[in-house]
C-alpha positions as CSV (number, residue, x, y, z in Angstrom):
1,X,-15.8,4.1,103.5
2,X,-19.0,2.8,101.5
3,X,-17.7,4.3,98.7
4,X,-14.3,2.5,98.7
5,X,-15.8,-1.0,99.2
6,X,-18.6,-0.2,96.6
7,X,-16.2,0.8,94.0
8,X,-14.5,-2.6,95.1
9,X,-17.2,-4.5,94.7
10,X,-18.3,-3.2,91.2
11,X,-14.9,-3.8,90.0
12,X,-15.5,-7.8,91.3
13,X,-18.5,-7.7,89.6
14,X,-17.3,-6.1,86.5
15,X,-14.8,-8.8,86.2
16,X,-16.9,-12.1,86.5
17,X,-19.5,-10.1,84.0
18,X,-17.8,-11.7,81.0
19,X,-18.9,-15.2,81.8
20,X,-21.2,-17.0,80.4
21,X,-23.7,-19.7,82.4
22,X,-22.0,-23.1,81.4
23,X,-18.5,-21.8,81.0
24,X,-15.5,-22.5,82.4
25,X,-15.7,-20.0,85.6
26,X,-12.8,-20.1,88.1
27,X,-14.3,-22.4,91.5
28,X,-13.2,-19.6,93.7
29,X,-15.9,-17.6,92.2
30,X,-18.7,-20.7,92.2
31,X,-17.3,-21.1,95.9
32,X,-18.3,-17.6,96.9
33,X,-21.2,-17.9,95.1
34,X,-22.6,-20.7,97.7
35,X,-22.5,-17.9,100.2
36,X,-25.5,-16.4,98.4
37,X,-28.2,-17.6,100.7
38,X,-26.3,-17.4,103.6
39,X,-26.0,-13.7,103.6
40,X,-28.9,-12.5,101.7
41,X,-30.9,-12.6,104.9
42,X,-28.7,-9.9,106.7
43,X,-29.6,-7.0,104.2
44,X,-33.7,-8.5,104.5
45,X,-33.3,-8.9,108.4
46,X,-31.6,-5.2,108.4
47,X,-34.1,-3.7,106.3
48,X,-37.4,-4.8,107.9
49,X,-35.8,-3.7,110.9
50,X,-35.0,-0.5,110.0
51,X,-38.4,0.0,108.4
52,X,-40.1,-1.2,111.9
53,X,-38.0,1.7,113.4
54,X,-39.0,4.1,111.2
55,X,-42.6,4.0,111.0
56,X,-42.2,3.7,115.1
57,X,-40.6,6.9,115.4
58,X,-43.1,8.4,112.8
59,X,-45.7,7.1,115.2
60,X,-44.2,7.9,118.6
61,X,-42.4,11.7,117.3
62,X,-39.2,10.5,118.3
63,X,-37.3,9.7,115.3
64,X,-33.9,8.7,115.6
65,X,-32.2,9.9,112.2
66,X,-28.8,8.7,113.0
67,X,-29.8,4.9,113.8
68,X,-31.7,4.7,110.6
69,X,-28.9,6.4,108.6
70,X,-26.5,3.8,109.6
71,X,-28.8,0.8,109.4
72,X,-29.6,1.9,106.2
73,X,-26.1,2.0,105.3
74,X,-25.2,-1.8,106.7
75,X,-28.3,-2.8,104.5
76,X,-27.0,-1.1,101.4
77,X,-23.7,-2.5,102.1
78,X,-24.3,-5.9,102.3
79,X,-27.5,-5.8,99.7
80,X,-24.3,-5.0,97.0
81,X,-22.6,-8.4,98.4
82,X,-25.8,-10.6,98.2
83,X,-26.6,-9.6,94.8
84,X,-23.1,-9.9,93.6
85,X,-23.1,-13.4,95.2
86,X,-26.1,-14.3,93.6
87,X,-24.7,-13.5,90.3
88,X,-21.7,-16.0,91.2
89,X,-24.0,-18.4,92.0
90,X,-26.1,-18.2,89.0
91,X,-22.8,-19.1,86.6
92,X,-23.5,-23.0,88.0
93,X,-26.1,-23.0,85.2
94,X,-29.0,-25.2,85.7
95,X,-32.0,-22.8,86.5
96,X,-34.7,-21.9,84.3
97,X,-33.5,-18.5,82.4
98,X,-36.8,-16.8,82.7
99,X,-37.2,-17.3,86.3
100,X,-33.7,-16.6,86.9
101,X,-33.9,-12.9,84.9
102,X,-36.8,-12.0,86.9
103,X,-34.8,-13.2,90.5
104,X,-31.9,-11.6,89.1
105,X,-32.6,-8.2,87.7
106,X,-35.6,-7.5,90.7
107,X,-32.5,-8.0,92.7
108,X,-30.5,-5.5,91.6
109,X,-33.3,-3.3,91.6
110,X,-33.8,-3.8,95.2
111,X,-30.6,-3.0,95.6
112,X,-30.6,0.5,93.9
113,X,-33.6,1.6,96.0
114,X,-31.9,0.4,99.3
115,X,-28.9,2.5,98.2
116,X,-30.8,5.4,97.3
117,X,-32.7,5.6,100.7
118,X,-29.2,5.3,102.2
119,X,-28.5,8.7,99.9
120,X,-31.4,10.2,101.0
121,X,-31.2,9.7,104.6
122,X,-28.1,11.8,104.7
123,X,-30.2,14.9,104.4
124,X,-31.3,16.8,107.1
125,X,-34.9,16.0,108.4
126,X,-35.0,13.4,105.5
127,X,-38.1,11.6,107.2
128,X,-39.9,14.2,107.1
129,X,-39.6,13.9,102.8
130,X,-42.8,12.1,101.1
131,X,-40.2,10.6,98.6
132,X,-37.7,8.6,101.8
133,X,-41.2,6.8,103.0
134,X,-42.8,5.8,99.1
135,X,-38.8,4.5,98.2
136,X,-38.6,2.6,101.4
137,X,-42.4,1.2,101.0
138,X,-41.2,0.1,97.3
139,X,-38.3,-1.2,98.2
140,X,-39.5,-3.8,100.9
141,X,-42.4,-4.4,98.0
142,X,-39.7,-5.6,95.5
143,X,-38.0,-7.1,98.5
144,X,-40.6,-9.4,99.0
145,X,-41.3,-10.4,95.2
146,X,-37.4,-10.7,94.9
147,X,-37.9,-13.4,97.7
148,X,-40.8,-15.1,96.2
149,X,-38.7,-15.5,92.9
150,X,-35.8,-17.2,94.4
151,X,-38.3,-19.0,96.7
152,X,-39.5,-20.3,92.8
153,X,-35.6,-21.0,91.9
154,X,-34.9,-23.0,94.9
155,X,-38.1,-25.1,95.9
156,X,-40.6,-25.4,92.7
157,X,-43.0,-23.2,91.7
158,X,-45.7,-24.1,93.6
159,X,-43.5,-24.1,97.0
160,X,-45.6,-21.2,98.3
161,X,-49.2,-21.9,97.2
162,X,-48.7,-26.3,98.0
163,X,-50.6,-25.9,101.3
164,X,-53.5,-23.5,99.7
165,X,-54.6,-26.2,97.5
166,X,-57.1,-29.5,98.2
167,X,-54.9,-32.0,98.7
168,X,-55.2,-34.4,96.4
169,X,-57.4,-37.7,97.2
170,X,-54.9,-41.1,96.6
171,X,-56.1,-43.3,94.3
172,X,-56.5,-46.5,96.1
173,X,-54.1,-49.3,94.5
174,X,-54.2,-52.5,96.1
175,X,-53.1,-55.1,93.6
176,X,-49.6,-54.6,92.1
177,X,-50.7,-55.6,88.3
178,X,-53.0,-52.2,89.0
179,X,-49.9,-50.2,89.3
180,X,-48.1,-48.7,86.6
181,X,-45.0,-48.5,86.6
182,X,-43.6,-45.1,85.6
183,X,-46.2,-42.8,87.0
184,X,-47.0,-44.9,90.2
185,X,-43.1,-45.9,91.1
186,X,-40.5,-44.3,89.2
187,X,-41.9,-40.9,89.6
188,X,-41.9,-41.4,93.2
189,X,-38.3,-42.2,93.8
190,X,-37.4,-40.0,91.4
191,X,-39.5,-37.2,93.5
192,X,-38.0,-37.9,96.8
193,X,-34.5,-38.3,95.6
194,X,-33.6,-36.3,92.0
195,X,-36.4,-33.6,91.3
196,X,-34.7,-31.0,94.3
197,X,-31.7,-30.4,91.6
198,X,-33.2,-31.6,88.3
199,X,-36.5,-30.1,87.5
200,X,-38.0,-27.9,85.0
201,X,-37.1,-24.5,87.2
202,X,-33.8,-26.1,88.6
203,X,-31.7,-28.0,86.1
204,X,-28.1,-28.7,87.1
205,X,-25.7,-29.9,84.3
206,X,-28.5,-28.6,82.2
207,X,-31.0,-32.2,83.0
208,X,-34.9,-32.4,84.2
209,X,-36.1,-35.6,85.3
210,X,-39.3,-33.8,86.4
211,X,-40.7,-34.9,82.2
212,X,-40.7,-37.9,80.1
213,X,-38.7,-35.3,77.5
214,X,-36.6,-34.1,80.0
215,X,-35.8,-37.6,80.7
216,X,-35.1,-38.9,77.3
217,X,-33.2,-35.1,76.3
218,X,-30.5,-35.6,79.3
219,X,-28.1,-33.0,80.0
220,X,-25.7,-31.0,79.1
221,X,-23.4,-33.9,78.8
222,X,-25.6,-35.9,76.3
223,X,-28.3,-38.6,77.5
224,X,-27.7,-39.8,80.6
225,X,-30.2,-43.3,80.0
226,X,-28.9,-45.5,77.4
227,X,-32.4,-47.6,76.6
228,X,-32.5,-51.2,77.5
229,X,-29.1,-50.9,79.5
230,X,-28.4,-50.2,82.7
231,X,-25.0,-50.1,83.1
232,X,-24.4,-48.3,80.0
233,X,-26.7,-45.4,81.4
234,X,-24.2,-42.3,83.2
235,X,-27.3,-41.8,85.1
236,X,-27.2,-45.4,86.9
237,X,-23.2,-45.3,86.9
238,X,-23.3,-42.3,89.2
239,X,-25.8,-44.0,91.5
240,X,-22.8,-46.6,92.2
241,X,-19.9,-44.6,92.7
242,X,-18.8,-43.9,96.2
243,X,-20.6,-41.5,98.2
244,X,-17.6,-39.1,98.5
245,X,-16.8,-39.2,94.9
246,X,-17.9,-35.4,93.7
247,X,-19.9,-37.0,90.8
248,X,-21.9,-39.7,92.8
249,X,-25.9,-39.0,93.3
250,X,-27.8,-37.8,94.8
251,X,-24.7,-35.5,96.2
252,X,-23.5,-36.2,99.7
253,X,-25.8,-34.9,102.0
254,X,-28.8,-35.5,100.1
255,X,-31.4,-38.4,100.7
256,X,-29.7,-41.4,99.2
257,X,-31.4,-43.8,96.9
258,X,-32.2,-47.1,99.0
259,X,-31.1,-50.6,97.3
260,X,-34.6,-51.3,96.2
261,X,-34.8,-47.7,94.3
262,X,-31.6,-48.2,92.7
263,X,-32.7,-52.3,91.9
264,X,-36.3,-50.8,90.4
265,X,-34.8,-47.6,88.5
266,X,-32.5,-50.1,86.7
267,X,-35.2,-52.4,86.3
268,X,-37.2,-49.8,84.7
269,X,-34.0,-48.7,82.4
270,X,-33.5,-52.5,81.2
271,X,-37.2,-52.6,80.4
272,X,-36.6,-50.5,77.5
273,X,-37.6,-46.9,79.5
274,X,-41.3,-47.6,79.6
275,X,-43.6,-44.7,80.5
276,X,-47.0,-45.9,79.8
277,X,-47.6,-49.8,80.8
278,X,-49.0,-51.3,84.1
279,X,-47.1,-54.1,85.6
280,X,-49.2,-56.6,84.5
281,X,-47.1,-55.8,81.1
282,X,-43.7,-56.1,82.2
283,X,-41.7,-59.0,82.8
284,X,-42.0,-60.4,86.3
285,X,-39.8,-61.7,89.4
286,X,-39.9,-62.6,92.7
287,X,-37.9,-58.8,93.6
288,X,-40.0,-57.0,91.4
289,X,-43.1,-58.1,93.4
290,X,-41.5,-57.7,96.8
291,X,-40.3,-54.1,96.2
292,X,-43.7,-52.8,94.3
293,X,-45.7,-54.2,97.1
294,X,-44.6,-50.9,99.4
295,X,-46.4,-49.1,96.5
296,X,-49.4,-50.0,96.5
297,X,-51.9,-47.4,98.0
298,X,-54.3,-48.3,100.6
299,X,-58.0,-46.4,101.8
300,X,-56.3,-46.2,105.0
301,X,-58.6,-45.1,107.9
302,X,-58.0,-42.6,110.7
303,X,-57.9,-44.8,113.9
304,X,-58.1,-43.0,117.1
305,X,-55.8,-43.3,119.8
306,X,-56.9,-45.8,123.0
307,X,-58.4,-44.3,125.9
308,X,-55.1,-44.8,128.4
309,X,-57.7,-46.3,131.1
310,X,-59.0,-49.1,129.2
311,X,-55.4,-49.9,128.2
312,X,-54.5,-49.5,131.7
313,X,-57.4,-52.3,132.6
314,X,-56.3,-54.7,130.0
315,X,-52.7,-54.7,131.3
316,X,-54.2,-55.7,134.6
317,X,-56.0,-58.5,133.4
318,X,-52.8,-60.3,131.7
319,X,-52.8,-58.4,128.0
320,X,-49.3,-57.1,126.9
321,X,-49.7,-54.1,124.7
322,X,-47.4,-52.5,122.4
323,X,-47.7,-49.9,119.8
324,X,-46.9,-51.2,115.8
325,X,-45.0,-47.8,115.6
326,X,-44.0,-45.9,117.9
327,X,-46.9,-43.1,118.6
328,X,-49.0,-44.7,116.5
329,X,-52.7,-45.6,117.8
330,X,-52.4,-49.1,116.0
331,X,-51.9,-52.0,118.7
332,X,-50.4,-55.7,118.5
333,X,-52.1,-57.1,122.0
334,X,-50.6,-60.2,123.6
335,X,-52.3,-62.5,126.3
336,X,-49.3,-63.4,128.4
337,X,-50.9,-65.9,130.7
338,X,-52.2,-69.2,130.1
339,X,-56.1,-69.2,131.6
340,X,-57.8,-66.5,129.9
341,X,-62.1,-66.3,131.1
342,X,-64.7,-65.2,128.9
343,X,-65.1,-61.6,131.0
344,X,-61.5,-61.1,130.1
345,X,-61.4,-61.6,126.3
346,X,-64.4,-59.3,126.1
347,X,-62.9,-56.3,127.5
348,X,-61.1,-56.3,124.3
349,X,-64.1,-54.5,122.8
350,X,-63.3,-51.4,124.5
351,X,-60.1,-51.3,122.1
352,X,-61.8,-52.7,119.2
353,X,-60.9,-50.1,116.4
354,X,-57.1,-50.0,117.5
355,X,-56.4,-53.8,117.7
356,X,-54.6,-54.8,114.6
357,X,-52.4,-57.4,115.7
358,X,-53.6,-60.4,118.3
359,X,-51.7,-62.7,120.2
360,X,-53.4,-66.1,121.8
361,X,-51.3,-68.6,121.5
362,X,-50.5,-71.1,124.0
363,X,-54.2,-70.1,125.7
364,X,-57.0,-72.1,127.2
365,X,-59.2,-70.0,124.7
366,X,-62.3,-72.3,123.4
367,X,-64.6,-71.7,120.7
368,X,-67.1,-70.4,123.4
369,X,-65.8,-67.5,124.4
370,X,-63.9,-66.5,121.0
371,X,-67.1,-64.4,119.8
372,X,-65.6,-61.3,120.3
373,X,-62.9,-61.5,117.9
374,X,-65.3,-61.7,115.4
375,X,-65.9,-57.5,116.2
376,X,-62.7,-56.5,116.0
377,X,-62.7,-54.9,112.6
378,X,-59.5,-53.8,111.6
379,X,-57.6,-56.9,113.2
380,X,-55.0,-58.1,110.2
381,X,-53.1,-61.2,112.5
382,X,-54.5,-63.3,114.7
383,X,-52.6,-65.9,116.5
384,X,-54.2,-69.2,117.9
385,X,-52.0,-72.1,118.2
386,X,-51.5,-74.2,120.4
387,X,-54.9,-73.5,122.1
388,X,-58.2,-75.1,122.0
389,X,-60.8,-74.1,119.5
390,X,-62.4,-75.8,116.8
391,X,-64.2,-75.1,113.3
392,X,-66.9,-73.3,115.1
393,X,-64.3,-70.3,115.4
394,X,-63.4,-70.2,112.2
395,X,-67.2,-69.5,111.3
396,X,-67.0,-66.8,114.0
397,X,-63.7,-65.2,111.9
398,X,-65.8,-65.4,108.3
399,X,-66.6,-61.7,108.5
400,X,-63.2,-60.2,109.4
401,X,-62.5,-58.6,106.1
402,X,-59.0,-56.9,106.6
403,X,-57.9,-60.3,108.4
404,X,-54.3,-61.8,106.4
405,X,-52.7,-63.7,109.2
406,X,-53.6,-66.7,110.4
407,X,-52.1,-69.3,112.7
408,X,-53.9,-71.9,113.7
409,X,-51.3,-74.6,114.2
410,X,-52.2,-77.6,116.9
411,X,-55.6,-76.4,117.7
């Protein structure tokens, strides 16, 4: 039966051999081509299997020839579909050729040495043979460097050695002029939304955005930025197009561009394309500033989470708490009655370093208890109106450095 379906299978892939990456290939073959990572992990799942029962029978002198005959045989099997999948899938164009040889032609290799241990497991007391163990140790070797190489196709080339590295220190940005506005902004969106599908390993229709020469070279369909317009640019006419047109991006299913990302990349494409200034060279609005504010990078300090008891105490004594996010150990802190004492306030000092937002409005709160707000170092809005302190809190605020907020209306 192997032998029917493999001579099958070559004849499919004998056929499809002809084309070219970037012709005209028939969609039923791209279609089946998708399959490609679905299945390939049946013929790795099989094999490690089968290699784990091999090396267990070695070990325990029970070795079941017959189970690892036909194992091997499901393996082989469906190690000839993957890799004639993965040749399908390979006709979309839009990987990087040297990357995609090496994928491609370890592959088939693979292959071979899975079929041949299926060969030689047919022969009696096959295990026994120094040649069945040093194929099957080679071919989960170039199993796992086949891997590695798609791994490289798929998700970047650093996808498996990201984690090994120091991560890298941000550079703390905290005026907009300071940003600039390719490498600090652009480069972003264009990282969380385009680079997946259009980088230097993993260019569909033939375009990197992952290079300032990748940007300005476009695709296989020309440029796709027409300098100092917008709506001219293919690039920014596919952001627009419905979402369930076939040609809209990012594709359906990926992360979408928000309205601010699609209002700054056209920006930046109106600006003339520029790759070099800061912001403080660029023409300036209102919407520009408003969207490059969520860019700027702050030293942003590890604040540790409450103790739930002291919490718990402040909650009896009249103070509403509530998380800024949602598991996050930042606090907004509301006083919801209108007497507060001076014993009260200062049990605020026990949450000093996770207060960040503080509510005392509509208080009896006087300049002479106010003195511990002056410790509360990370405190960005504080709310006073309509209660009854004077200059001589303000003096008592003077030192409140990350302080932005403040309402002192009718005080």
């Amino acid at each position: 039966m192997y032998k029917k379906i493999g001579l099958l299978l070559l004849f499919c892939f004998s056929t499809v051999m002809g084309y070219a990456q970037g012709e005209e290939v028939p969609r039923i073959v791209l279609f089946f081509g998708r399959f490609h990572p679905v299945l390939l992990h049946i013929p790795i799942g099989v094999l490690l299997v089968t290699f784990f029962i091999d090396i267990k029978g070695r070990l325990q002198k029970n070795y079941s020839e017959n189970t690892i005959r036909s194992m091997l045989g499901f393996a082989a099997f469906f190690s000839v579909i993957t890799s004639l999948l993965g040749y399908f899938l390979s006709l979309e164009g839009g990987y990087e050729q040297t990357i995609l040889d090496y994928h491609f032609y370890l592959g088939l290799i693979t292959t071979i040495l899975i079929i041949s241990l299926y060969y030689l497991s047919k022969k009696i007391d096959y295990h026994q043979s120094k040649v069945f163990l040093s194929v099957f140790i080679f071919s989960i070797l170039s199993l796992i460097i086949t891997g590695h190489f798609g791994s490289v196709l798929t998700h970047g080339e650093n996808f498996l050695t990201e984690y090994t590295k120091p991560e890298k220190k941000s550079i703390t940005i905290t005026v907009v002029d300071s940003l600039r506005l390719y490498n600090d902004v652009i480069v972003k969106i264009l990282d969380q939304k385009c680079y997946q599908c259009h980088n230097s390993n993993k260019m569909k229709g033939g375009l990197s955005l992952n290079s300032k020469k990748g940007i300005l070279q476009g695709g296989e369909s020309g440029e796709v930025i027409y300098i100092g317009n917008a709506h001219k640019s293919i690039m920014y006419q596919q952001f627009l197009l419905p979402i369930t047109d076939e040609k809209h991006m990012p594709p359906e299913g990926k992360p979408q561009l928000s309205k601010d990302e699609i209002w700054m990349l056209k920006y930046w494409i109106d600006t003339n394309l520029d790759f070099d200034n800061y912001v403080s060279n660029v023409e300036q609005n209102d919407t520009l500033q408003r969207i490059l504010a969520n860019y700027l990078v702050f030293d942003k300090k590890v604040i540790p989470k409450a103790d739930p008891d002291d919490l718990a105490e402040l909650q009896s004594l009249g103070f509403m708490i509530n998380e800024l996010v949602p598991g996050s150990s930042e606090l907004h802190i509301k006083y919801v009655k209108k007497e507060i004492a001076k014993n009260q306030l200062s049990k605020l000092k026990t949450i000093k370093k996770q207060i960040i937002e503080l509510d005392l409005s509509n208080t009896n709160v006087t300049d002479g208890i106010t003195g511990v707000i002056a410790n509360l170092s990370n405190l960005k809005t504080l709310r006073l109106d309509n209660s009854k302190i004077s200059d001589g809190t303000l003096k008592k605020l003077k030192n409140l450095k990350n302080l932005e907020v403040l309402n002192l209306y009718n005080t």
